[in-house]
Every structure is written in C-alpha cells, then in structure tokens.
C-alpha positions, -999 to 999 in steps of 0.1 A, spaced: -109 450 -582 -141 425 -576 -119 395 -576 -94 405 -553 -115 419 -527 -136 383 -536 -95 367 -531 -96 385 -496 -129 372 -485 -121 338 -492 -87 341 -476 -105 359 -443 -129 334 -443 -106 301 -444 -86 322 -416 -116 319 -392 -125 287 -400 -91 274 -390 -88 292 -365 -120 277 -355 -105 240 -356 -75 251 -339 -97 262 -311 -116 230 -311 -85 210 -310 -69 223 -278 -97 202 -257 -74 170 -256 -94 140 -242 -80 113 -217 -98 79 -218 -97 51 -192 -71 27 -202 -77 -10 -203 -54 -23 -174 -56 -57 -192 -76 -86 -203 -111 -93 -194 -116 -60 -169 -139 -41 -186 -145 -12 -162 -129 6 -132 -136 25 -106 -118 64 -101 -111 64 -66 -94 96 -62 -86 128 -85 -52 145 -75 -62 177 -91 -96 198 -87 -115 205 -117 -97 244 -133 -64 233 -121 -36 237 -139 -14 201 -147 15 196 -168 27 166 -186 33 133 -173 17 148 -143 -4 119 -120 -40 137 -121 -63 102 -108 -56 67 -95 -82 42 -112 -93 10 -97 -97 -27 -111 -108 -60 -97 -66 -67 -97 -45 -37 -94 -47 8 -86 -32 27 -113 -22 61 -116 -41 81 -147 -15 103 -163 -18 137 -182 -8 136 -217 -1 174 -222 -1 209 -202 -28 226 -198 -64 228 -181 -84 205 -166 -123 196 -170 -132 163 -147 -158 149 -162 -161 117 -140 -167 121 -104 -143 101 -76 -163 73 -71 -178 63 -100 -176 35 -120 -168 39 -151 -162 19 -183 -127 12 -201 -119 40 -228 -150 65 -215 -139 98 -210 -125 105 -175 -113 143 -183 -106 170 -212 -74 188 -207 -74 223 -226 -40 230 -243 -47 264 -241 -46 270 -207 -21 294 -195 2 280 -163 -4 302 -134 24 324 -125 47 322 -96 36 347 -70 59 372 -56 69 377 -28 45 396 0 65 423 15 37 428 34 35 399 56 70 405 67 58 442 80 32 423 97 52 401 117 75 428 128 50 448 140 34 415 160 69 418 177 67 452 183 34 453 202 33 464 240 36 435 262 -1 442 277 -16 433 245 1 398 245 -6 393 283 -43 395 267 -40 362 249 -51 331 261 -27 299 252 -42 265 249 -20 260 284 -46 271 304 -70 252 293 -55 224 300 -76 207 321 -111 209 297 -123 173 282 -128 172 249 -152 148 235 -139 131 202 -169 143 181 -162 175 197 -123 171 187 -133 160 156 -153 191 146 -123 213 159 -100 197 140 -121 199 106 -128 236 108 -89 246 123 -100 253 159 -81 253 190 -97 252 221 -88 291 229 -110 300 197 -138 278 215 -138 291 245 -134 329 237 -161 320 208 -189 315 239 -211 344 239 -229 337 274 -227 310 300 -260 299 311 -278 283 340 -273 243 323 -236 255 323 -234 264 359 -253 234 367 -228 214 352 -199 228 369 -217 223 403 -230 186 397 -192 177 383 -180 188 417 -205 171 442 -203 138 422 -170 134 412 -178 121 380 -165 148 359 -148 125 338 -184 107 328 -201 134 323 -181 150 299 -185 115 276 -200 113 247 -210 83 237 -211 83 198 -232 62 178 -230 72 147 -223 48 119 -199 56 88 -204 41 53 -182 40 26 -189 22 -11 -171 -12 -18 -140 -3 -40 -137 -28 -69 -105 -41 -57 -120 -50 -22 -149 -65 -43 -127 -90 -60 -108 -98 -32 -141 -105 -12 -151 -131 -45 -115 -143 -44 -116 -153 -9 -149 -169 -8 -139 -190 -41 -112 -205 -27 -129 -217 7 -155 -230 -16 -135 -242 -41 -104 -259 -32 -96 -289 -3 -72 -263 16 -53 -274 44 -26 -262 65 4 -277 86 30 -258 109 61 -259 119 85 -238 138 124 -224 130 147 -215 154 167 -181 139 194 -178 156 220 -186 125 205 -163 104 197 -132 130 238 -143 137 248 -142 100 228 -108 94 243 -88 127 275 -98 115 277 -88 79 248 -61 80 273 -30 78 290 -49 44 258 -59 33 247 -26 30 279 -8 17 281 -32 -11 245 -38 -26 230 -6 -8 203 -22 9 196 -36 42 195 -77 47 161 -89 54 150 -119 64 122 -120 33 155 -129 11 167 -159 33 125 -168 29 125 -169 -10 159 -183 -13 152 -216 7 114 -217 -7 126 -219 -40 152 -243 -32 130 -267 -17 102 -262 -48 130 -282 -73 128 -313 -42 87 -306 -42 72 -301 -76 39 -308 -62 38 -278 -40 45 -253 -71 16 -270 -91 -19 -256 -101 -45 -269 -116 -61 -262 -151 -89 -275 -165 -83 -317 -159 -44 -312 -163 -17 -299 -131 7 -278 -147 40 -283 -126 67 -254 -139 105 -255 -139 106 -216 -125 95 -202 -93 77 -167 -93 74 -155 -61 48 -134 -45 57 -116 -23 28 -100 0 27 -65 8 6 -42 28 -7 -8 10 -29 17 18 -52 5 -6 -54 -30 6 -30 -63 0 -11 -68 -31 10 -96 -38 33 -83 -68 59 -113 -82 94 -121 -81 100 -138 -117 126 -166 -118 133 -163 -80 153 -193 -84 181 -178 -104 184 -147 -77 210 -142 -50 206 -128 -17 213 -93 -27 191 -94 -57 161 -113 -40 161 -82 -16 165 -54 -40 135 -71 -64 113 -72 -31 124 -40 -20 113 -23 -56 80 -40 -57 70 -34 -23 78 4 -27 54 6 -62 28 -13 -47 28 13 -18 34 47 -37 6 34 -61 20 31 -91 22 -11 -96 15 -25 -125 -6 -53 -138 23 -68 -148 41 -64 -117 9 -82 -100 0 -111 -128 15 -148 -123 28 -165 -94 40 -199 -89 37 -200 -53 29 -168 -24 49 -160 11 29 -140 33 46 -125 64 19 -116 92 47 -112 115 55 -75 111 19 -63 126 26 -89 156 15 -123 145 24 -156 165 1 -179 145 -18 -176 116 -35 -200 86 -27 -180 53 -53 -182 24 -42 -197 -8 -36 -172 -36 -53 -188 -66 -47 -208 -92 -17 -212 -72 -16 -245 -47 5 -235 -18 15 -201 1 40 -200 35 26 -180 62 59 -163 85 50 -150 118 67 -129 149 97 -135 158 100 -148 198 126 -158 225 114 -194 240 127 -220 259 137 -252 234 154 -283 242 189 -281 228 209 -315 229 191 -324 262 195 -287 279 170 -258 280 184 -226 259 162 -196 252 162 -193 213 148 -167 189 118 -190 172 94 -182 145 60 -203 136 58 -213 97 27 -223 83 19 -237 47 -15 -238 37 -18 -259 7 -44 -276 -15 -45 -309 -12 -65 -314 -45 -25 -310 -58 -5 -319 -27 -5 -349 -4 5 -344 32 37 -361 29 51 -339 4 33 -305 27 51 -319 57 83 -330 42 87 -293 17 82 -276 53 108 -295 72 131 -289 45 123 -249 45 135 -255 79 167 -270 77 175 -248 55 172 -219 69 180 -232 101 219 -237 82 216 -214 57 250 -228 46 229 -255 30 212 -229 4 248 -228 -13 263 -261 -2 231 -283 -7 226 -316 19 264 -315 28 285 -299 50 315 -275 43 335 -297 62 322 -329 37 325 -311 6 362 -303 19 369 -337 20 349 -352 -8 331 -376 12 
C-alpha cells in the first residue's frame, strides 16, 4: 500500500516538474543575426509590433541596421511578444532583441457591432435642426493656421471646428487682434509664427558608414571626372515604338537604365582599366561586369548589383534592376544583394538633375553619373535641330585610369547608345555586315 502511494508521488511529482520545463520552454528567444563579416553590432531602427502583441510566423516584427545594409528581423514561431531592446539602440550581434511566448493565445476575430449600425441610422434619422447646429470646417475657411498650430491639430486628430467650439471665452487680447488685423492690413503677418525650434535625431549606423565612406574616398583616392553629352533621340524613338510589345512579352516597361548597363558593359571589354580596383600593390582587372545599380530608399542610397551584366539582354537587364530596386525599397535587401560591384551607374536625373560629379563607390575605380533629360538646340550636319540631350559624367580614379582611356570609354558609351544598333552589331553597320565589307 506504502509503495504505491510512494509510486504515485513520484509519478505526481515528475508530472510537475515537466510541466515546469514545458512552461519554461514556451519563452523562445530571437537573437540579432550576423548580417555578415566583420559587422559586429547593429542598430534596431524600428519594431513593427508593440511589446504584448500577438505575431505569427515568418511574420516581419523589427528592421535592424548595419554599417552596409537594413534587414528585416523575422519571428520564428506564433505567439507573444516581450521587446527587450528598445528602437534605437545599438545592440550587439546574437544579443537578445525579443522573447516570443509560444503560449500565447491569438486574439480572436471580433464580431461584428450591430450596434454601430443602429447608431448610424439614427444619425440619419435626426431632425434637420440638430444638423443645421453643426459647424463644417467650410466656414472657417478663412482662419490662418500656423504650422506649429497645424502640427498639434494634426497629432491630437483635430479639425479646426473642434478648435474653435473648444474656446471657452474670448478675451480683450483677442478682440484686440481682430481690430489691429483690420486697421493695418497685415492680417497675414500677424498670424505668423515664426518657429525656431530645432529637431534632432541620432546618426543611424548606415548613415554613419556612408558619412566614413564618403570622406575616405575624397581623402583617399586621385578622383576625377570628365563629361560628355548624348543626344536620345534613337533610343526615346526605339522605346515609343516597341513599348506596347515590350511590355506584352517580358511584362515590364523599357527603361532607359537597360540601354545604360548594356552599352557600359560593352565598352568595359574595350576599357579594362575603367572596371579595375586596386588591392593592396596589385589592380585586379576582372573578365565580368557587376553592375550597381543606384537606388533611392527611404532609408537612404543603396546600390544593390547586377552580377554578370554582360551576359544579360535588354529584357533581363530591366527585370534584374527592377527586382533589386523594389527590395531595396520595401526593405528587405540583402547583404548579398548589396556586396561586390565592378563598376556603379548613378542616375540623378529622376529628382531633376542637369549636371552632377558622382562619387566613386569604393574599391571600385569608376561610376557613370546620368542626368535629366532636355530638348536643346545642337548642330546637326551644319543645321540647328532641337534634340532630346542628356549630360553623362564619369568620375574615375585616376590612381587606375589615365584620361585617355576616361575620355575614350565615355565617347564610346556615346556612340553606342547614340546607335544602339551598335550594342548587337558592334563597330559596323547593318548595311556593312549585309555585305561583308
């Protein structure tokens, strides 16, 4: 009888105590991961989720910030969150960013509020006096509102009805006001408000490396840059003729970033010198071009890499562009998608840009600057014709690259894509290959 009461005990006993792990074990821990060699902390610059929620798996909950790259932080099972970092803080490679509790039950859906519906109707139903009662923002349309002032409204969900019917009193400064705006004139100054206050925001690791990057390479390289200028009109002709088949065959519209690449890469094989960097006391000159392509995201400018640009078509040069430019703006590149390079195109022409001197991309020794496309009068076979132009520029370091080969790999960016014919054909014409001469 002793034993088997002794029997349950021990069985009771092991029950709790596994019980106990099991408990233990639901807190699941997510560590920072190492988004590659030498970067041995990051920065969280943004949770997605408040600390309680609930997240299920696979589910973006933080982007983390390097010296090189944002990437997302990713929830490895359902359940509840505990932040443990703060936004902001920098934090080292495989700390603890979060604990997710496994046994955290998903909220359920809510149902749905008959109430509100009776609400609505009986809004509808109420005696046109009542409504006449309201006032709309209409006739108020005449009050200045400061920006601080718009500011605040706009922070705490306030219109300028729930303002104005907010004022308990109107005083003698108020009536004042009125009467001073009226006699001077100046209604519109004295309702200014000149702000001068001064925001601050912390460095975010990625602007911190760009800042060392950019200072390193004025320091430390002999970078130079020569222009030229391309007259479009073959290719802006080639792309409003075929834009409609373009895009019902490959799905994509045709840029001019892919006309860009293709010539660029071209004229690398005729320039070696201009896809060279330097290592150590050696230049390394490679047989592939990797292309990076520059693109604009909210958190600052990535330049993600077209590998083996060389052996790409048209079609495929855009859709690689296209699919890098779209992770490097949703957030989620990755430092694979951002590593390497050969040689950097940077396109300052989309926010407006006539003439610019682009900043090498390191270790790399040359990067092509495009700029806005404008109509100008050019001398064409001794007559003025009005011609869509774009400045090119090529800042290169000439450590690597002598200016003949700067000057001569632009002038052959331009002939090229001046007759983009060439970028298939080579040197010749159709009309010489035709007759083998």
């Amino acid at each position: 009888m002793l034993i088997a009461k002794s029997c349950k005990l021990k069985l009771l006993k092991n029950k709790i105590k596994k019980d106990l792990n099991t408990k233990k074990n639901t807190m699941v821990e997510i560590k920072i991961p190492s988004p590659g060699e030498s970067i041995t902390e990051v920065e969280i610059s943004n949770w997605l989720v408040e600390n309680g929620d609930y997240v299920e798996k696979d589910q973006e909950i933080a982007e983390i910030e390097s010296d090189k790259a944002t990437l997302p932080l990713m929830a490895p099972e359902n359940g509840t969150i505990e932040i443990v970092a703060e936004a902001g803080e920098t934090i080292q490679v495989g700390a603890v960013a979060c604990k997710i509790d496994t046994n955290g039950v998903a909220p359920s859906k809510p149902k749905e509020n008959k109430k509100v519906s009776k609400e609505v109707k009986t809004e509808k139903t109420e005696p046109a006096g009542r409504t006449e009662q309201v006032k709309t923002g209409s006739e108020y349309q005449n009050v200045k509102v400061s920006p601080v002032a718009q500011k605040l409204m706009q922070e705490n969900n306030f219109s300028i009805d729930d303002v104005i019917g907010g004022l308990k009193r109107i005083g003698k400064s108020e009536i004042e006001q009125v009467l001073s705006q009226k006699n001077t004139g100046v209604s519109q100054i004295k309702n200014t408000e000149v702000s001068r206050k001064v925001e601050r925001k912390k460095m975010s690791q990625l602007r911190k490396k760009l800042s060392e990057r950019l200072v390193s390479v004025k320091n430390e390289t002999a970078m130079l840059t020569t222009f030229n200028e391309v007259d479009m009109t073959e290719i802006i002709t080639l792309r409003n003729k075929y834009q409609k088949q373009f895009i019902e065959k490959h799905g994509i519209k045709l840029g001019f970033m892919s006309f860009f690449t293709k010539a660029i890469t071209i004229t690398l094989k005729a320039f070696p010198a201009v896809n060279s960097q330097i290592d150590g006391d050696d230049i390394i000159y490679p047989d592939y071009a990797d292309i990076g392509i520059a693109v604009q995201t909210p958190k600052g400018l990535m330049v993600p890499v077209v590998r083996n640009a060389e052996t790409m078509n048209l079609a495929e040069l855009e859709i690689e562009i296209k699919r890098l430019a779209d992770k490097g703006r949703s957030g989620k590149i990755s430092l694979d998608d951002l590593s390497g390079g050969t040689f950097t195109i940077t396109n300052g022409g989309v926010f407006g840009s006539l003439l610019s001197t682009p900043i090498l991309n390191p270790p790399q020794s040359g990067i092509l600057g495009m700029h806005n496309i404008q109509e100008r009068p050019i001398a064409v076979n001794g007559k003025v014709e009005i011609r869509p132009m774009m400045y090119v520029a090529l800042s290169y370091d000439h450590r690597t690259i002598d200016g003949k080969d700067s000057v001569g790999f632009l002038v052959k960016v331009k002939e090229l894509l001046e007759s983009p014919y060439k970028m298939l054909l080579g040197e010749k014409s159709a009309d010489e290959i035709l007759l083998n001469i």
